[in-house]
C-alpha atoms as one frame of an Amber mdcrd trajectory, in Angstrom:
protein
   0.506   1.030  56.406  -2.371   3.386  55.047  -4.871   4.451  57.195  -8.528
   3.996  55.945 -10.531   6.540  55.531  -8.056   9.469  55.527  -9.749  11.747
  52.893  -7.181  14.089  50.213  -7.910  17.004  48.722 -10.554  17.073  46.133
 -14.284  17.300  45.377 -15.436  14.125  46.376 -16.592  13.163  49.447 -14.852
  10.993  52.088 -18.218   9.035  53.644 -17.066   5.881  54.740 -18.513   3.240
  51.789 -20.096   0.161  52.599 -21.181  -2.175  49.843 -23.816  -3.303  52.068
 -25.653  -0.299  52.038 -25.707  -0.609  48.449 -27.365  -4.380  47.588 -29.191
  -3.544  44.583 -27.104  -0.375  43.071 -25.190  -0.008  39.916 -21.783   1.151
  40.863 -18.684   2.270  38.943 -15.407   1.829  41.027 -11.926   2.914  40.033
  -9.424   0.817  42.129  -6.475   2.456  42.707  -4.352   0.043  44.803  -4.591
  -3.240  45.882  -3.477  -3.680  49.100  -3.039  -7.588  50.437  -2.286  -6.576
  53.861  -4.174  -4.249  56.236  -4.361  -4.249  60.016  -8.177  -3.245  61.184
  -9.728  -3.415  63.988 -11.016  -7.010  63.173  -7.395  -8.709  62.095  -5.523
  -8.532  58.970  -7.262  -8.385  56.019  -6.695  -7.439  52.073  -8.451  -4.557
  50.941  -8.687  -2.357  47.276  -8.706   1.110  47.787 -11.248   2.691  45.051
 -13.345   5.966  43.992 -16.290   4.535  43.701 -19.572   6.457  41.655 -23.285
   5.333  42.976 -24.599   4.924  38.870 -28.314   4.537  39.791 -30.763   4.892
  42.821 -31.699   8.127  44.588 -28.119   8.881  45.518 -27.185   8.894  41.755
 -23.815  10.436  40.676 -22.731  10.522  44.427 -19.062   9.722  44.745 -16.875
   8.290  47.201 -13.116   8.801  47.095 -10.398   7.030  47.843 -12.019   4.343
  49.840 -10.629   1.193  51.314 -13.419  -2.111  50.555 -13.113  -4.799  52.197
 -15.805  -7.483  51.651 -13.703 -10.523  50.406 -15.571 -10.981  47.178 -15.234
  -7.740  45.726 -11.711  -7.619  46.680 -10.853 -10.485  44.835 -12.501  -9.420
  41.279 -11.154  -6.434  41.570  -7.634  -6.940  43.045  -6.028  -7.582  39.465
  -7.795  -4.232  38.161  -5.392  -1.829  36.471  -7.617   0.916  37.522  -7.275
   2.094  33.640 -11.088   2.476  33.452 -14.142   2.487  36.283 -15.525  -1.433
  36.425 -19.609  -0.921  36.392 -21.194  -3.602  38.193 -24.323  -4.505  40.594
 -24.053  -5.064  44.364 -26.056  -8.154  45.248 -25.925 -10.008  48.182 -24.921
 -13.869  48.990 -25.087 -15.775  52.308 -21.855 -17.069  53.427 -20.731 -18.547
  56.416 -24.512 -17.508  57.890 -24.019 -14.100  56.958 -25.489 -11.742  54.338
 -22.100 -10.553  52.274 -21.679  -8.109  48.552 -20.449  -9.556  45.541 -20.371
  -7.722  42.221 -22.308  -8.959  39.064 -23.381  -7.412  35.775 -25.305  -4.421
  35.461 -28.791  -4.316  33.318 -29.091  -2.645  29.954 -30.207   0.711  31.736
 -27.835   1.042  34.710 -25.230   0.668  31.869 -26.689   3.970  29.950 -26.670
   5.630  33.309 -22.534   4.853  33.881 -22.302   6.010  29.847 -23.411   9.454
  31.033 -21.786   9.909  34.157 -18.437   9.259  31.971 -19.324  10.472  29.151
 -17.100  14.106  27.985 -18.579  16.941  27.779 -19.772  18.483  24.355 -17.108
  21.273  22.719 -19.904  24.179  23.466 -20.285  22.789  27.617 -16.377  23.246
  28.037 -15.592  26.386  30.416 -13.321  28.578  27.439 -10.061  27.981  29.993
C-alpha cells in the first residue's frame, strides 16, 4: 500500500496539499493513479494521487508533487482521469453532512489564460542550446 506523502526525486515540492486551503484557487492537477483503497489514520478511504500546479493567487506557479487527495468529491471527478493532460479547475466549497468540503468546478476566462502559460512551451530562442 503507498504511503502518502513520501516525496521522489525532483523539483517540486512535497508540502502536504489540502484542497481546503485552496477554496477559491484555480488549480491544474495531473492525476497519476487512482487508488480505491487506502488505509489512513481515519479508515479506509479512496484517494488520486496528483501533481497538482496552484494557477492563480499569491502562491502562483507553486507545485505540489505526487500528492495523495482525498476529499470525496474531487476524487470521484477525477478518478477516471487518464492523467494525459493537467484538468484546470476551481476549488469551491459545499456543506455536506454539516461540514465545509472542496469540490472542483470551472475556472473563469482569466484563471484559464493563467494555466495556458504555465503550460505553455517555451519559444525556440528560450530553449537552453542542450
Amino acid at each position: 500500500m503507498p504511503k502518502p506523502f513520501a516525496p521522489k526525486n525532483g523539483e517540486k515540492t512535497f508540502e502536504n496539499f489540502r484542497a481546503a486551503d485552496h477554496f477559491g484557487s484555480t488549480v491544474a492537477i495531473t492525476v497519476s493513479e487512482y487508488i480505491p483503497a487506502m488505509e489512513t489514520v481515519h479508515g479506509e478511504r479512496k484517494a488520486i494521487k496528483a501533481d497538482v500546479t496552484l494557477v492563480d493567487g499569491l502562491f502562483a506557479g507553486k507545485d505540489f508533487g505526487d500528492v495523495f487527495i482525498f476529499d470525496a468529491a474531487i476524487v470521484n471527478e477525477l478518478m477516471d482521469d487518464d492523467g494525459s493532460e493537467p484538468v484546470v479547475a476551481k476549488i469551491v466549497s459545499y456543506m455536506a453532512r454539516g461540514k465545509e468540503c472542496a469540490k472542483l468546478t470551472v475556472p473563469t476566462a482569466d484563471a484559464w489564460t493563467a494555466a495556458e502559460a504555465l503550460y505553455k512551451p517555451a519559444a525556440a530562442s528560450e530553449k537552453l542550446p542542450f
